[in-house]
Legacy VTK file of the C-alpha trace (Angstrom):
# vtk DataFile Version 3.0
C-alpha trace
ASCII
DATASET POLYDATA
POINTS 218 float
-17.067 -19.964 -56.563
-19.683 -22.437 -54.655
-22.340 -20.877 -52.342
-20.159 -23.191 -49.441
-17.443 -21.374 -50.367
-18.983 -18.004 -50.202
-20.355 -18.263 -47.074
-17.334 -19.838 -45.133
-15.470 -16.825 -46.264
-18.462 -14.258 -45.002
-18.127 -16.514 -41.445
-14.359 -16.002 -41.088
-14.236 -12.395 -42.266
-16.754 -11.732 -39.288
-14.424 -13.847 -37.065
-11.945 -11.778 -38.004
-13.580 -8.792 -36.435
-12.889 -9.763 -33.773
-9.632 -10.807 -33.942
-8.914 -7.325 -35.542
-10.307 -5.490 -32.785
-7.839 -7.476 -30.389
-4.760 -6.521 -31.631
-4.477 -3.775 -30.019
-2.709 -4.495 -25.570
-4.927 -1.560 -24.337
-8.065 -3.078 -25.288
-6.896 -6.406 -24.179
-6.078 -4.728 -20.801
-9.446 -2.252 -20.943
-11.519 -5.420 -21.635
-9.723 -6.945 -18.840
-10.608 -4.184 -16.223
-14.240 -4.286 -17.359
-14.255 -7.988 -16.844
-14.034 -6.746 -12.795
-16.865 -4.620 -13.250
-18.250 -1.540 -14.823
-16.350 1.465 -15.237
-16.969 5.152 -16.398
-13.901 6.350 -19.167
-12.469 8.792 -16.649
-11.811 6.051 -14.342
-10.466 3.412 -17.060
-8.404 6.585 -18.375
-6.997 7.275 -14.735
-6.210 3.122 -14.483
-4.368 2.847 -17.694
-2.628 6.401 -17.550
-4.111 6.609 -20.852
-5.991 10.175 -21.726
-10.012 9.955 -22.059
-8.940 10.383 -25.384
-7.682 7.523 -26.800
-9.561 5.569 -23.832
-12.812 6.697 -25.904
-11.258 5.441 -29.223
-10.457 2.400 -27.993
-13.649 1.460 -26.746
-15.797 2.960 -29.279
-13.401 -0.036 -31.496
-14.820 -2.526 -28.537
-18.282 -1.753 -29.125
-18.381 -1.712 -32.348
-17.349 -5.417 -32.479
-20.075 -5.967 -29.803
-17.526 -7.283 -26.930
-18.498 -4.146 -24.359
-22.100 -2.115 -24.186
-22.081 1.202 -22.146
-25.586 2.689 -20.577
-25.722 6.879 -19.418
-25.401 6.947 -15.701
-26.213 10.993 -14.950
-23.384 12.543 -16.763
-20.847 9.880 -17.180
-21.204 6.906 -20.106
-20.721 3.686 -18.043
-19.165 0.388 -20.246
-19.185 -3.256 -19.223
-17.706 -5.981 -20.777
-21.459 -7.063 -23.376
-21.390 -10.897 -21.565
-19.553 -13.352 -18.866
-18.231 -14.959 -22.154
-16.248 -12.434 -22.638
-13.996 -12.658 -19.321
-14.653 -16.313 -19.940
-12.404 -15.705 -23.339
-9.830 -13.467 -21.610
-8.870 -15.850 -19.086
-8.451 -18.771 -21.644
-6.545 -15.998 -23.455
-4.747 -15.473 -20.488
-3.874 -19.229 -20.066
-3.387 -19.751 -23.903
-0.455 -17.310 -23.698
1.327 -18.595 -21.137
1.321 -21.557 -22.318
2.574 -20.955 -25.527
4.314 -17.742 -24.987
8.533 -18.424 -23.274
8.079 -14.291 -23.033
4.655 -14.649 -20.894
6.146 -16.814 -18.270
9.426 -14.567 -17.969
7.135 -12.246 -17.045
5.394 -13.719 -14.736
8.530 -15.288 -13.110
9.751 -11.763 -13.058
6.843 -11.421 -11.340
7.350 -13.981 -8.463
10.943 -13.332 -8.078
9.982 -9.854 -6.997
7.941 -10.948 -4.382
9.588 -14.380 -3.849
8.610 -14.239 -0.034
5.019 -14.967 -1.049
3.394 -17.797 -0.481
0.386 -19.027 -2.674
-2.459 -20.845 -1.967
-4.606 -22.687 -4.434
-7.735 -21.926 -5.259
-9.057 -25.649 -4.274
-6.861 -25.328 -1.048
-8.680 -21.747 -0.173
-12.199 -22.939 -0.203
-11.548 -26.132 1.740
-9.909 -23.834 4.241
-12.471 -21.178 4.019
-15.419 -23.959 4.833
-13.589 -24.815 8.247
-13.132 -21.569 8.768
-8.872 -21.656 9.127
-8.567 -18.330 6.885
-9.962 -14.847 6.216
-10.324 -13.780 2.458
-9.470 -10.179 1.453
-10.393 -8.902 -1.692
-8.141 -6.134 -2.193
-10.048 -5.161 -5.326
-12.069 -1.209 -5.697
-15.009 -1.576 -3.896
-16.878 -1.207 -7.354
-15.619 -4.227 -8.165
-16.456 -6.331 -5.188
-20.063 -5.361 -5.876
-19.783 -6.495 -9.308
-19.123 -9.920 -8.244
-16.686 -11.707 -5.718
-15.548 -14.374 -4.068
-18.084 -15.732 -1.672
-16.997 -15.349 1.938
-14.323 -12.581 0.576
-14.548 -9.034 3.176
-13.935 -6.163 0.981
-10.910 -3.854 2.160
-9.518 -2.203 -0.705
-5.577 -1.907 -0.783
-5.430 2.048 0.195
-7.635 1.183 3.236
-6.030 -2.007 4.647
-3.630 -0.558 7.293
-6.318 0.809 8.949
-8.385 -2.563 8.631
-5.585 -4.323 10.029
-6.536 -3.961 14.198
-10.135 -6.073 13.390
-7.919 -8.744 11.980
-7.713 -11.700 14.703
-3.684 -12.649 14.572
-4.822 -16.365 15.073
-5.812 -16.596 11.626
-4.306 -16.902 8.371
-4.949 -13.619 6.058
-5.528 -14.615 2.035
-5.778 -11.708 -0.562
-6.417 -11.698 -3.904
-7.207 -9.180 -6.353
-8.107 -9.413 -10.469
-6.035 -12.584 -11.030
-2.580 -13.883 -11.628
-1.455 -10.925 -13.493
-2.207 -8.448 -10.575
0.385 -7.418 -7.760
-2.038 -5.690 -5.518
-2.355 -9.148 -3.729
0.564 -9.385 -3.591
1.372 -5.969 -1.911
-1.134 -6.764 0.776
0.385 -9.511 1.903
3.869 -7.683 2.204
2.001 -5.497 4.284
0.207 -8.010 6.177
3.531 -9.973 6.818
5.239 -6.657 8.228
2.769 -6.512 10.678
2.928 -9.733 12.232
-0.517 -11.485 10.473
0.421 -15.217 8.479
-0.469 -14.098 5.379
-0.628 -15.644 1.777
-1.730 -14.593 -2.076
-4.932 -16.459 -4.117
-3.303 -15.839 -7.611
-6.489 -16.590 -9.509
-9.501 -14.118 -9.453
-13.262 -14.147 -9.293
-13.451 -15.284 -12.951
-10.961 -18.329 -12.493
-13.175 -18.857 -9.253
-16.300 -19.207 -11.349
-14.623 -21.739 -13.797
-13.345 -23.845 -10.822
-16.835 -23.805 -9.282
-18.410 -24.629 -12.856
-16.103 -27.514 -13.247
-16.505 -28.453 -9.716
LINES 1 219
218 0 1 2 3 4 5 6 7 8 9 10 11 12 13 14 15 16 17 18 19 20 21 22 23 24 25 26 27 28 29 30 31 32 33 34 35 36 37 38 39 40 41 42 43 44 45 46 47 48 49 50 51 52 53 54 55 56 57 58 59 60 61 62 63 64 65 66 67 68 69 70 71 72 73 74 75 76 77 78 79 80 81 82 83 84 85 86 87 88 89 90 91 92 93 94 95 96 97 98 99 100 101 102 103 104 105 106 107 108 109 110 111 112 113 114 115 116 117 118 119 120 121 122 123 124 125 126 127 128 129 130 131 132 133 134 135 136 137 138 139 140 141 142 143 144 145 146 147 148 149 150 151 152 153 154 155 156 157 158 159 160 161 162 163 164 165 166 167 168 169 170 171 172 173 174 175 176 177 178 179 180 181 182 183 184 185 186 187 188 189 190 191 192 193 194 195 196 197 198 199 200 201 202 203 204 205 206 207 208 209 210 211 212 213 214 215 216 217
């Protein structure tokens, strides 16, 4: 066997690492919560109704292949995702799949048709609106994760305190929420509540990491 061949072997047996260690839906879905932000495991554990457990396991698997790092914060282990390039690589994942994937977009059109009274607004659309000031953003996110990085211009009011945000809302303006990206209903939700209380309201589908690739591009 040639040296070539030898080490293109070595390279795609380290590829495969990775692709091993994301096999698994609950680290595809842990990786995607740490791409909003750092999180302790009892909070990722409470998210994923998984037990600290198997929460643990999982991301000892993560770290391991180097795609999350973790730092002691008093008594708790905090983990983040290890770079941007890895949210970068979930949201082309994210893409990727439903592209290719007929069982990706029934769920997302399952998606839509349960909240088929929601209008959308695109991303390009938002931030030409937001620079003449037409609309308020609302990231319905934790506040943990609006700290971590947002949406410039976005006011933080997390979904379990927006009913009680809603009298500071001017009724003139159109309300826009969005929350971790086009596979999250908490947007959604908030503008179901937002409608039932008389405000013009419509969902962002895309999150803070398809805002950074627009801006990139842009």
């Amino acid at each position: 066997m040639s040296m070539d061949r030898i080490w293109k072997d070595q390279l795609y047996q380290e590829f495969a690492r990775i692709g091993k260690c994301l096999s698994s839906p609950k680290r595809l879905e842990l990786l995607d919560l740490l791409s909003q932000g750092p999180k302790s495991v009892d909070q990722l554990a409470k998210i994923t109704g998984m037990s600290v457990a198997n929460v643990s396991q999982h991301l000892h698997t993560l770290h391991e292949s180097r795609l999350v790092r973790s730092h002691k914060q008093g008594n708790f282990v905090i983990y983040g995702i290890a770079e941007l390039s890895v949210a970068d690589f979930m949201v082309s994942l994210h893409r990727l799949s439903e592209k290719q994937l007929v069982e990706v977009q029934k769920l997302k059109s399952e998606l839509l048709q349960n909240h088929a009274s929601l209008e959308a607004i695109t991303l390009e659309e938002l931030l030409h609106r937001m620079d003449s000031g037409e609309v308020i953003l609302l990231d319905v996110r934790p506040e943990d994760e609006y700290a971590a990085g947002h949406i410039p211009g976005a006011i933080s009011v997390p979904m379990e305190e927006l009913e009680n945000y809603l009298s500071t809302l001017p009724k003139e303006k159109e309300v826009v929420a969005y929350c971790r990206g086009p596979y999250c209903i908490t947007s959604a939700q908030a503008v179901e509540i937002l409608k039932s209380k008389g405000f013009r309201a419509s969902r962002l589908e895309e999150g803070v990491h398809e805002w950074k690739r627009y801006v990139t591009k842009n």
